[in-house]
C-alpha positions as CSV (number, residue, x, y, z in Angstrom):
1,X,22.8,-24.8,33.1
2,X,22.1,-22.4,29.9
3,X,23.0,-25.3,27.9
4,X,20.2,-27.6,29.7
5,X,17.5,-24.7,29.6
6,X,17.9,-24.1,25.5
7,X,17.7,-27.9,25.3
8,X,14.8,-28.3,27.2
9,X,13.2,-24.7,25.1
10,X,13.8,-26.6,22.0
11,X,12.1,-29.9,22.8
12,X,9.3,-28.3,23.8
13,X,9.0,-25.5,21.2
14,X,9.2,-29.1,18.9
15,X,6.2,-30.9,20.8
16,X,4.1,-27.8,20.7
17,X,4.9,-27.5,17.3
18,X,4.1,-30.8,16.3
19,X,0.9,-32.0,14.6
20,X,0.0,-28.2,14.2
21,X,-1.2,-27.8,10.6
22,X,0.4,-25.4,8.7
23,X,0.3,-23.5,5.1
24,X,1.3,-20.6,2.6
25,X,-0.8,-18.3,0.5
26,X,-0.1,-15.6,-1.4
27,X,-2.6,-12.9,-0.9
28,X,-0.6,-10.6,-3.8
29,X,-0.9,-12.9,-6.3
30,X,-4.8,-13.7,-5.7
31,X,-5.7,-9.7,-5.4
32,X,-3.7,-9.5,-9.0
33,X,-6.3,-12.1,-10.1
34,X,-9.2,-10.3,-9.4
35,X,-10.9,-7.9,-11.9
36,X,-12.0,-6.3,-9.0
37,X,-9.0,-5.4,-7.7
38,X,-7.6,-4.5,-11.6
39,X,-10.2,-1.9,-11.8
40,X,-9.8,-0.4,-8.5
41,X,-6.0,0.1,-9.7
42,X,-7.1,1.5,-12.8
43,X,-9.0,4.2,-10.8
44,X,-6.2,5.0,-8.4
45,X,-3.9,5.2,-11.6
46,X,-6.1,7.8,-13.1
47,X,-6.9,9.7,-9.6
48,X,-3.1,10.1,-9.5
49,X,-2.7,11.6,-12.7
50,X,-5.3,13.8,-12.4
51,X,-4.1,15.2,-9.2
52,X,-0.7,15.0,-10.2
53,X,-1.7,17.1,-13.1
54,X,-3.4,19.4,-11.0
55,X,-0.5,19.7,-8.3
56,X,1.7,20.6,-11.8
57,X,-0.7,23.2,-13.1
58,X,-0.8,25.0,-9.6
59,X,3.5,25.0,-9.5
60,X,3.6,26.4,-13.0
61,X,1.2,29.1,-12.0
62,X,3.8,29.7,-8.9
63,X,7.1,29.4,-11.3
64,X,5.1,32.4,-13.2
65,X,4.5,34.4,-10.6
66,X,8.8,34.1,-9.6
67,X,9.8,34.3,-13.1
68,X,7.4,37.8,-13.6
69,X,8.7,38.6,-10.5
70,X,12.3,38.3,-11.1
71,X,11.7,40.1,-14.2
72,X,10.3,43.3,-12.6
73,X,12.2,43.1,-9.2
74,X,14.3,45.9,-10.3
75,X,11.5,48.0,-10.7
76,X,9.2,47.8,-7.8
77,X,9.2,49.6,-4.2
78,X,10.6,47.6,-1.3
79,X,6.5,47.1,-0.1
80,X,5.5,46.2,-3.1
81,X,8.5,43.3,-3.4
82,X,7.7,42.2,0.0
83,X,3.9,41.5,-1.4
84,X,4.8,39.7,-4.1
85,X,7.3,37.8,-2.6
86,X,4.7,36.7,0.2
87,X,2.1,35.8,-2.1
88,X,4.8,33.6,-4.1
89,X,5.6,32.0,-1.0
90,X,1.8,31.6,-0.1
91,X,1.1,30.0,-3.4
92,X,3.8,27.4,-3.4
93,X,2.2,26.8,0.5
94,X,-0.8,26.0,-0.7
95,X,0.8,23.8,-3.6
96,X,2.6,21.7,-0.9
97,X,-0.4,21.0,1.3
98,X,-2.5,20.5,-1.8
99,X,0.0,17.5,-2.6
100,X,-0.1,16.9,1.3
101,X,-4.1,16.7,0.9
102,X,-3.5,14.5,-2.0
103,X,-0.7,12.1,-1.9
104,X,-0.1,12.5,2.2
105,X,-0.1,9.6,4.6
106,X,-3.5,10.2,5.3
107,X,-4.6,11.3,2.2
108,X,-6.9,11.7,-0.7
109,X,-5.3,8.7,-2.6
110,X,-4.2,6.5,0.4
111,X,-7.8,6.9,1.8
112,X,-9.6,6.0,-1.9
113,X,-7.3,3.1,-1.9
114,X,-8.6,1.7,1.4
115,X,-12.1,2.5,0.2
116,X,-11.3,0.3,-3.0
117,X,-8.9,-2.5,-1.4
118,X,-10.0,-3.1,2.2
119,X,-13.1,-5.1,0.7
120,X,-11.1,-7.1,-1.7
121,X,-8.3,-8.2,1.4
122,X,-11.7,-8.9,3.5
123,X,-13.1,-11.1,1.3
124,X,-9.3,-12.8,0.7
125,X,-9.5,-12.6,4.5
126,X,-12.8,-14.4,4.5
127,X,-11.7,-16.9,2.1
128,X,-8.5,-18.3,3.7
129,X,-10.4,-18.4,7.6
130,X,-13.0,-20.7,5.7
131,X,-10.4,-22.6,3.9
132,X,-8.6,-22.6,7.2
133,X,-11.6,-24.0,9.3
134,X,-12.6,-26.7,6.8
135,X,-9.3,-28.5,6.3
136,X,-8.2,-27.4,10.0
137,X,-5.2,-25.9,9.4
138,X,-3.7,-24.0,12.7
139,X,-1.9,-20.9,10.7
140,X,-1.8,-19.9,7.4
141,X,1.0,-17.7,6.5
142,X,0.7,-14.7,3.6
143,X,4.1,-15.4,1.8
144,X,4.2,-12.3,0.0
145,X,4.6,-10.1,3.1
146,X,6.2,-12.7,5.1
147,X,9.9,-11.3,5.1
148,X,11.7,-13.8,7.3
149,X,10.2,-17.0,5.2
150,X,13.1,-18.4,3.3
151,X,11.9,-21.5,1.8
152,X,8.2,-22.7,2.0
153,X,7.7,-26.4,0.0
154,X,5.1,-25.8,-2.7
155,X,3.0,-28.7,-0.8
156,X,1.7,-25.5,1.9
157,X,1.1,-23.2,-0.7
158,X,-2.7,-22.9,-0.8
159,X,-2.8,-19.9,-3.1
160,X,-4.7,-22.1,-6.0
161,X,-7.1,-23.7,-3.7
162,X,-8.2,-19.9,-2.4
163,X,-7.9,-18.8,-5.6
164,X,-10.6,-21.7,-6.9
165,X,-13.2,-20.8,-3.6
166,X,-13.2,-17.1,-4.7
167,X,-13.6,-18.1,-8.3
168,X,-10.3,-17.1,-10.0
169,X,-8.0,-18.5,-12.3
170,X,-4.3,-19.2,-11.5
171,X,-1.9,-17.5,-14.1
172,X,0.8,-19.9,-15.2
């Protein structure tokens, strides 16, 4: 009985699936085309420096503050240990949710990078749904995030043709 229900499954998984249109793009390879999306990179290249650089700065000023301490432990009271050791652990707190603030989940950078990107993956979005509509294709898969696509013939790949409609030039 299993047997007859998979059978039955597959022949009509097949019929459903036949004369459905389908193709392939690769949205990484058309965002590396744009210049748009080569300056936006730039920018979120130098942000994280900067802010790297910053983050740095601020754990040197902390490693100071330990190293002065260390140095002088020996010589101050028990209250005045207790201070400095509270405002050494304050300042590396402050450090670590600075580089929360900055390079976090939610952060500075991954919020500047949706500012700069979302656009760019709308307007690939865009480009592929017209592409999609005029030649009526059913699906269009992105094969740069598509994990369980093993083989795809080069005949589906679209990437050129979207690539063309948004004005870009293929690389080689």
């Amino acid at each position: 009985m299993k047997t007859y229900v998979m059978s039955a499954l597959l022949a009509l998984t097949s019929v459903l699936a036949y004369g459905q249109r389908f193709a392939v793009v690769d949205v990484s390879r058309i965002l590396e085309a744009m210049p748009e999306y080569q300056q936006a990179q730039k920018e979120l290249e130098s942000l994280a420096a900067k802010w790297k650089q910053e983050i740095n700065e601020k754990y040197d000023e902390v490693k100071s503050l330990y190293n002065k301490y260390q140095a002088e432990q020996v010589l101050l009271s028990d209250e005045e240990r207790r201070r400095r050791e509270e405002e050494i652990m304050q300042k590396e707190k402050e450090v670590m949710e600075l580089k929360k603030q900055r390079f976090g989940p939610e952060g500075d950078l991954f919020r500047r990078r949706q500012e700069l990107i979302q656009p760019l993956q709308d307007k690939i979005q865009k480009a592929v749904a017209d592409y999609a509509e005029k030649r009526g294709y059913d699906a269009i898969i992105d094969k740069s995030i598509a994990a369980g696509l093993i083989y795809v013939s080069p005949d589906l790949d679209k990437t050129k043709q979207i690539m063309a409609s948004l004005g870009l030039k293929a690389k080689q």
